[in-house]
C-alpha positions in Angstrom: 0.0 0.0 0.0 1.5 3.2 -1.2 1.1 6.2 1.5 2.0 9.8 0.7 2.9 12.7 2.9 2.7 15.7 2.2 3.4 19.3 3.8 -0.2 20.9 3.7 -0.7 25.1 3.2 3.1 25.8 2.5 4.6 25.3 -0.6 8.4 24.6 1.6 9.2 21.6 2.8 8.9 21.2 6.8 6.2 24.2 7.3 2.5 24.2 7.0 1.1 20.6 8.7 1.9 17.5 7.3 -0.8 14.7 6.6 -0.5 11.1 5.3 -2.4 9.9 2.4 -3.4 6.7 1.5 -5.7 6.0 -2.0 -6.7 2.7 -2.0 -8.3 0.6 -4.1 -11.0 -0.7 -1.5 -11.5 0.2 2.0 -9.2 -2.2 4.2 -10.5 -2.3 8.5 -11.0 0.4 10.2 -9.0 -1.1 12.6 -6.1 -0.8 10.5 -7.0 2.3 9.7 -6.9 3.7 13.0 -3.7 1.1 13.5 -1.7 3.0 10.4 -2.7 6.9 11.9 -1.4 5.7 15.3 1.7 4.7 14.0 2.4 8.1 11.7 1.3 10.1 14.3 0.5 12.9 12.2 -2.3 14.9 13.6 -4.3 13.4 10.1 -4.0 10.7 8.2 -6.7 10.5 5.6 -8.2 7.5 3.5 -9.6 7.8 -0.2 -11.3 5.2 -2.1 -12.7 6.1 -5.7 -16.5 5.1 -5.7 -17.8 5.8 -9.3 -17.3 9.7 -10.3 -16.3 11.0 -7.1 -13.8 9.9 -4.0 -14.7 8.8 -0.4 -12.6 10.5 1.8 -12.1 9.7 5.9 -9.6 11.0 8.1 -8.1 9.6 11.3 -6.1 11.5 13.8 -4.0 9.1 16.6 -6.9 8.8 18.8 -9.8 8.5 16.4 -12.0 9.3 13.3 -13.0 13.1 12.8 -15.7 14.5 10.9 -13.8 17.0 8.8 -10.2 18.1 8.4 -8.9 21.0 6.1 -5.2 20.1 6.0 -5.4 16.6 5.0 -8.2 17.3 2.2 -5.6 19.5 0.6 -2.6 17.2 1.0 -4.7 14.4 -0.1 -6.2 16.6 -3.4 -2.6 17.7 -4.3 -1.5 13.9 -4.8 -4.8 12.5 -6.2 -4.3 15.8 -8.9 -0.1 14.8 -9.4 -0.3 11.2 -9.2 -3.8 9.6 -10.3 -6.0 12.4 -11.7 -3.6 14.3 -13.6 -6.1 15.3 -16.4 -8.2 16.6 -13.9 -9.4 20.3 -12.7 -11.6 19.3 -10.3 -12.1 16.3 -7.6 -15.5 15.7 -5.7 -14.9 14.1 -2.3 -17.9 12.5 -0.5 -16.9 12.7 3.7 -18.9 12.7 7.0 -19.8 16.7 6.1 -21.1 16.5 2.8 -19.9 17.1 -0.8 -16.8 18.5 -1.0 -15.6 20.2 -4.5 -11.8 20.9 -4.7 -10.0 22.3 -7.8 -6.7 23.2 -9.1 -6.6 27.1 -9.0 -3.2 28.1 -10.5 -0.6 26.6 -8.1 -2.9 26.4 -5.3 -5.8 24.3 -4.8 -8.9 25.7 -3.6 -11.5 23.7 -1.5 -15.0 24.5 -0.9 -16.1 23.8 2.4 -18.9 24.5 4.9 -18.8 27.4 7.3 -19.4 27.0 10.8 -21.9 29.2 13.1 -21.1 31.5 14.8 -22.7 31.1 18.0 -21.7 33.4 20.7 -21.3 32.0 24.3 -19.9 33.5 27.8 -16.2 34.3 28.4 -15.4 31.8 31.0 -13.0 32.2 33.7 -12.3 28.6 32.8 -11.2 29.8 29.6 -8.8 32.2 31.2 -7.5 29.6 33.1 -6.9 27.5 30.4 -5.2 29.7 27.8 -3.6 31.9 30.2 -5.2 35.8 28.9 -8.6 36.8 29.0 -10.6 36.2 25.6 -12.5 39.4 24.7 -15.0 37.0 22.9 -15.9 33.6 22.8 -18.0 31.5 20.0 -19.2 27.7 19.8 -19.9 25.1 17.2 -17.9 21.9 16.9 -15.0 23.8 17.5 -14.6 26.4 20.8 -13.1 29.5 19.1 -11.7 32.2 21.6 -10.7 35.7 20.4 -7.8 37.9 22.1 -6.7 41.5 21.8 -3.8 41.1 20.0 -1.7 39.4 17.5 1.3 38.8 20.6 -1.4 37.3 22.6 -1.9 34.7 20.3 2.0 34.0 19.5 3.4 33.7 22.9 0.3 32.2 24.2 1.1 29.0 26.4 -1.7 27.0 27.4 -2.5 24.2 30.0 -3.0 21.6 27.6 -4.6 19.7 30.7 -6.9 22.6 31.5 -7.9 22.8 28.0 -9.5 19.3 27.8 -11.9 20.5 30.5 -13.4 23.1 28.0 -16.3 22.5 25.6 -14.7 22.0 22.2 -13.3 19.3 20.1 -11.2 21.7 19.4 -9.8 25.0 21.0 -8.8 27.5 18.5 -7.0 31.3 19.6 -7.5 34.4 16.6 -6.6 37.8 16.6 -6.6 40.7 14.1 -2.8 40.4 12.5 -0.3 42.6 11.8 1.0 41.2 8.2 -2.4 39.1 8.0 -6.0 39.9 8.3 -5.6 37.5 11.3 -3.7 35.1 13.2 -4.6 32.1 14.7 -3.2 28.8 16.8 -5.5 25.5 17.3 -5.4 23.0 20.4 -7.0 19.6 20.0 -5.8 17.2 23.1 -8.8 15.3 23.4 -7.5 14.1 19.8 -4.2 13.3 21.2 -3.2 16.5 19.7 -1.3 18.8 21.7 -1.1 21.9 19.2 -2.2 21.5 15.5 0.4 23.1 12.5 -2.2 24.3 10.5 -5.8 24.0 10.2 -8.2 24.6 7.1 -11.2 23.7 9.1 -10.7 26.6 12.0 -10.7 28.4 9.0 -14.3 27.6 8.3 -14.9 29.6 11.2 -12.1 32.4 11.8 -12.7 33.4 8.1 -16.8 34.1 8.4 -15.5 35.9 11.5 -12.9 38.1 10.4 -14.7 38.3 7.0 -18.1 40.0 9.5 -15.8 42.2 11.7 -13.4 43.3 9.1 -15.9 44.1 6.1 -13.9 41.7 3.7 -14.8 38.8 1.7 -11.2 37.9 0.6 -8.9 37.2 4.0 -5.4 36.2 4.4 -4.9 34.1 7.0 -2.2 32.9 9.4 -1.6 29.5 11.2 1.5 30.9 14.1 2.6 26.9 15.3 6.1 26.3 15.2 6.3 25.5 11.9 3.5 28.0 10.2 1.3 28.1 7.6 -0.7 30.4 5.1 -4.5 30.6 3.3 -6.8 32.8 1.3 -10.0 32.4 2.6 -13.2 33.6 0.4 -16.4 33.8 2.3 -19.8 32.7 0.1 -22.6 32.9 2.3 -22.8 28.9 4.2 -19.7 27.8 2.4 -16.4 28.5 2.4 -13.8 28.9 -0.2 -9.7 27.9 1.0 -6.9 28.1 -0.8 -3.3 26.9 0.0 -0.7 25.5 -1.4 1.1 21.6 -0.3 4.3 20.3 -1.3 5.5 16.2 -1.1 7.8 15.1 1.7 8.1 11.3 0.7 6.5 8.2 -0.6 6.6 5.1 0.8 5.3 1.2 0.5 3.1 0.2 4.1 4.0 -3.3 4.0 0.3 -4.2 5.1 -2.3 -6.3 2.4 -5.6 -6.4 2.7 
């Protein structure tokens, strides 16, 4: 089995967040699934399986199956497009969150995804606590996304990863208005055995309809500040959301599993 991976929204190798891909002909057990994302211990490693027209797409983090993940749909549309689809502008995955239409856009790759609500919820002093500064806002859907005063806030911020598993979130994401950006961003997922994620398209589905409200802007450029970084255009249209980035190939390899 051949498995890819890839540096996702960077086009240099050993920035942006790096996914493994695996196209298959057939799905093999989820067990070994969840077996082969332990073992890279990426924060994704995503699945694809052509069915007709269109490709199934699932993606595993070390501790389990998630719903949705922006990284690894772009690391795994940048090797389906170089490697199996080469004729191709456009790839239609089928995942947990719908239809999801990604196409070559110059030398970036631009996914259309779904936007998440914004649904406004009390600053917490649990929150504080967690993160270390006070949020000045604070806004719920799958993901808990807490917003700070100031771009330094977010860079030097240094969370209790313990304390943030107690907060209501699969994930815990940290945005402020940038400086070089429209806005900056980090994103904590350790109830996915996830201490800090690189870079995340899916925050993205809900920084951008926030930044896009509060700045006036449809068009955002957006800034993932982990260790190693990471860059996107975000284009807002209405429930969906347009993201654009750019992925580059680290290595392929042979799993020696058969199924």
């Amino acid at each position: 089995m051949k498995q890819y991976v890839v540096d996702a929204f960077t086009n240099q190798l050993f920035h942006g967040n790096q996914a493994a891909i695996c196209i298959l002909d057939h799905w093999i057990a989820e067990e070994t699934m969840m077996n082969i994302a332990k073992e890279n211990n990426f924060s994704e490693t995503a699945f694809a399986v052509k069915e007709g027209e269109v490709y199934r797409l699932r993606w595993f983090t070390p501790a389990d199956e998630i719903d949705f993940c922006g990284h690894a749909t772009l690391a795994c549309s940048y090797v389906l497009f170089n490697y199996y689809e080469k004729d191709k502008q456009e790839i239609v995955f089928n995942t947990m969150v719908g239809e999801l239409i990604v196409k070559r856009d110059g030398d970036e790759i631009l996914m259309n995804m779904p936007a998440y609500n914004l649904n406004p919820i009390p600053v917490t002093i649990e929150m504080e606590e967690a993160i270390g500064v006070t949020p000045c806002e604070a806004y719920k859907d799958r993901d808990l996304m807490l917003v700070l005063d100031t771009e330094n806030q977010v860079i030097n911020l240094n969370p209790n990863i313990e304390k943030l598993k107690e907060l209501d979130g699969l994930g815990i994401m940290v945005t402020a208005k940038g400086v070089d950006y429209d806005c900056i961003s980090r994103y904590f997922a350790p109830e996915l055995s996830i201490p800090e994620d690189l870079v995340t398209g899916s925050a993205h589905c809900m920084i951008g309809p926030y930044w896009g409200n509060r700045l006036g802007k449809e068009k955002l450029n957006c800034y993932q500040a982990s260790e190693r970084g990471g860059s996107m255009r975000v284009e807002l249209q209405g429930e969906r959301v347009l993201i654009a980035g750019k992925a580059v190939l680290f290595s392929i390899s042979e799993l020696m599993i058969n199924e």
